[in-house]
C-alpha positions in Angstrom: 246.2 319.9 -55.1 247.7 316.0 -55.3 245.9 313.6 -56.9 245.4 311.8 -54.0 243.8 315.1 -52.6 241.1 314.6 -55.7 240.6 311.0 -55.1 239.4 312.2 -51.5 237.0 314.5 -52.7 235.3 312.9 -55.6 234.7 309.5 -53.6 235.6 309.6 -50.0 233.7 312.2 -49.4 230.5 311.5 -51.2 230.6 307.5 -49.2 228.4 308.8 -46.4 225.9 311.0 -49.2 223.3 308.3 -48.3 223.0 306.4 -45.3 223.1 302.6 -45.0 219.6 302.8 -43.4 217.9 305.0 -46.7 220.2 302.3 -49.1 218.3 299.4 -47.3 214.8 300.7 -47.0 214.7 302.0 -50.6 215.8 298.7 -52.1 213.2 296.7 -49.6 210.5 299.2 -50.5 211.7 298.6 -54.1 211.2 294.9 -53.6 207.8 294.6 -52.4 206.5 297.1 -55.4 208.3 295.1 -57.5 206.8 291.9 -56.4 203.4 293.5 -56.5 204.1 294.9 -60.0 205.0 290.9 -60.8 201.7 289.7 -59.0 199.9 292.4 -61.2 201.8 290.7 -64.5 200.8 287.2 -63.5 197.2 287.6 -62.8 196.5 290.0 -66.3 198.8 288.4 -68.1 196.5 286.8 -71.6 199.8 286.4 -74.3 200.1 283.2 -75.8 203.2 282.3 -73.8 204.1 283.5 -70.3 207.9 284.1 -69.5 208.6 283.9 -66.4 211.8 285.8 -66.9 209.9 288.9 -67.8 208.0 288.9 -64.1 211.4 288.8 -62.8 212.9 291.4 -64.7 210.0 293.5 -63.8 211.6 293.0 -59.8 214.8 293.6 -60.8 214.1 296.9 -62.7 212.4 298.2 -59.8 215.3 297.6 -57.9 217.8 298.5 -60.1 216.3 301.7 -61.1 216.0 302.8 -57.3 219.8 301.7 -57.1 220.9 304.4 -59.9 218.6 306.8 -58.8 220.1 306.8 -55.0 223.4 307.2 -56.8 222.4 310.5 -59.2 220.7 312.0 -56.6 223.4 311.7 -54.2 226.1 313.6 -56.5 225.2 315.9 -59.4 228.6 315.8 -61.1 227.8 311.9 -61.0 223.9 312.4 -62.2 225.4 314.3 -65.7 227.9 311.2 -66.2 225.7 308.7 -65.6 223.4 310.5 -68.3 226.2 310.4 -70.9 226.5 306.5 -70.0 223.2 305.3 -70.2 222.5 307.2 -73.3 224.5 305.0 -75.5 222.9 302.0 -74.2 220.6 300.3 -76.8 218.0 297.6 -76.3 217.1 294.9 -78.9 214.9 292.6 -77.4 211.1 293.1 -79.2 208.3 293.7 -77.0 205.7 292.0 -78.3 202.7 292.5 -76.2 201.8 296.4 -76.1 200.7 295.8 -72.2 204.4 294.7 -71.4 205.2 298.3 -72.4 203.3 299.8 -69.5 204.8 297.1 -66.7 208.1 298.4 -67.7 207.2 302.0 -67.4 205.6 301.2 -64.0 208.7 299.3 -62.3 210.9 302.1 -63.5 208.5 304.8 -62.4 208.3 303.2 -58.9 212.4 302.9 -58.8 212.4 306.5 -59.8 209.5 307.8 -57.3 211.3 305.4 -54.7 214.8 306.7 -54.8 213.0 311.0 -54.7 211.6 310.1 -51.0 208.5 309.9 -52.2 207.5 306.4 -50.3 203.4 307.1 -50.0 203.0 308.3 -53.9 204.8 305.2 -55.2 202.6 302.9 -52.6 199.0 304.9 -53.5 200.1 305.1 -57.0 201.0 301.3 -57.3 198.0 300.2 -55.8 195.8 302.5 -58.3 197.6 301.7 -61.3 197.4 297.4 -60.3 194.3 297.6 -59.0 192.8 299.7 -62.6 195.0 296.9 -64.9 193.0 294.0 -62.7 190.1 295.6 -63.5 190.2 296.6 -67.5 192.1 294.1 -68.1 190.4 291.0 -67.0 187.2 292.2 -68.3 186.1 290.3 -71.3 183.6 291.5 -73.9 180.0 290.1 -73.5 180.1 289.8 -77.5 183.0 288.0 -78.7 184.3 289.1 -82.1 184.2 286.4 -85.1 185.9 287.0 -89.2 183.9 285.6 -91.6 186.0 284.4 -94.7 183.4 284.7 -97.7 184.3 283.7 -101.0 181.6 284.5 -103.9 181.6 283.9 -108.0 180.6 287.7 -108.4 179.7 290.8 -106.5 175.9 289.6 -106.7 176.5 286.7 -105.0 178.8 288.5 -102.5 176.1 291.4 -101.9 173.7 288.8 -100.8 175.5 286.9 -98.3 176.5 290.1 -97.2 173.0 291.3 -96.6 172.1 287.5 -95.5 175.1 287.8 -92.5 173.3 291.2 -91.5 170.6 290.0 -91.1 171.5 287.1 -88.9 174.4 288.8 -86.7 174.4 291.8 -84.3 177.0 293.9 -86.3 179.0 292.8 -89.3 181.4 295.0 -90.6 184.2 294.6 -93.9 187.7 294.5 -92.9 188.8 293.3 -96.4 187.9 292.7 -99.7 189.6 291.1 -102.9 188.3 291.0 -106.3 189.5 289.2 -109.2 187.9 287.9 -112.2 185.4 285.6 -111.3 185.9 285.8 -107.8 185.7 288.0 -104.6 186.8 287.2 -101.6 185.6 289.4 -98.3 186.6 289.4 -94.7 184.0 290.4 -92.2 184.5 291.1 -88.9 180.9 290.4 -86.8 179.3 290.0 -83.6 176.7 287.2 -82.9 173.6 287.5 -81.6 174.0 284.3 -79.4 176.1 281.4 -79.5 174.3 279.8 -82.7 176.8 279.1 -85.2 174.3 277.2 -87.5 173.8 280.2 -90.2 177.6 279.2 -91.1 176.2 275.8 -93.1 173.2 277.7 -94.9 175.2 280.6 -95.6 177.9 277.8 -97.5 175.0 276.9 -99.6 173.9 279.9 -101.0 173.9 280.2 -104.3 176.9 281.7 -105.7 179.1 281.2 -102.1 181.9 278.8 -102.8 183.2 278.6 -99.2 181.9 280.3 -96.0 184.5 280.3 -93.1 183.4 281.2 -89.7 186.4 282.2 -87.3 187.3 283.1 -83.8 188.7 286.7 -83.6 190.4 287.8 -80.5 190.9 291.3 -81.5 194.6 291.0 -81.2 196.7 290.7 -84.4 200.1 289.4 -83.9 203.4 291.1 -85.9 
């Protein structure tokens, strides 16, 4: 056997593995779930900055994953090389919002489930899993979260305006506390009762509280 004999059978061959008309309709079908996926970004997305690269990254990964997978299932001797290839591919770009994490999973499931044949699980499942983010996602909390920043001249002090904050909220909880000499400093975490802030002033003038600080919690913390 020539070379030229191999260079028949490895590529020539495997050219007509998958028809122009599967190539286009995988790629269009990966196009539109993509966009939705993008819609689904845009309309939950609640970062502090949108990126407007990430949405289209979300398309392109669709796309791209459905490309390679049309490829690997096509040729096996092809699937174990492209295994080898991708594996020594690392990523250093930080994904900062945990959701983001689950948008990439999706477009790459969908190229994946795309590329298999399997047209009406990656449409039904699309819809289910865009149609669930709209839902949890936009929903907001009836009670929104607040820290309170207390700082007291001794644990006295700080037990009362403790007890004082339960009294006046729907739950207060400590996330933190520091004591030194002649100080404590405590980080509550609490839910109002209503949107009556007031307490804030007569809590500050307790005696023993040096400083009462009343802030707006999201529930997020950012790394």
């Amino acid at each position: 056997m020539t070379f030229n004999d191999i260079f028949k059978s490895s590529f020539l061959e495997n050219v007509t593995s998958v028809s122009i008309f599967d190539m286009v309709l995988a790629l269009l079908l990966a196009f539109g779930l993509g966009m939705f996926i993008f819609l689904v970004y845009q309309k939950t997305f609640s970062g502090v900055m949108y990126s407007s690269s990430f949405g289209v990254t979300l398309v392109a990964l669709t796309m791209i994953t459905t490309l390679v997978i049309l490829a690997v299932t096509s040729n096996v001797v092809l699937s174990l090389g492209m295994v080898g290839a991708l594996s020594i591919v690392r990523f250093r770009t930080a994904i900062k919002e945990p959701l983001d994490i689950a948008f990439l999973f999706w477009s790459i499931a969908v190229g994946i489930v795309l590329a298999a044949g399997m047209i009406p699980l990656a449409v039904f499942g699309s819809v289910v899993i865009g149609l669930t983010l709209l839902v949890f996602v936009n929903r907001k909390s009836h009670f929104n979260p607040y820290i309170a920043v207390l700082n007291c001249d001794s644990q006295e002090s700080e037990q009362a305006a403790c007890a004082f904050l339960r009294e006046h909220t729907r739950r207060c909880t400590v996330k933190s506390k520091s004591v030194q000499q002649g100080a404590v400093e405590v980080n509550l975490e609490i839910r109002l009762k209503g949107d009556d802030t007031g307490f804030v002033n007569t809590l500050a003038r307790m005696e023993g509280v040096r400083s009462a600080v009343l802030v707006s919690y999201s529930g997020d913390y950012m790394g």
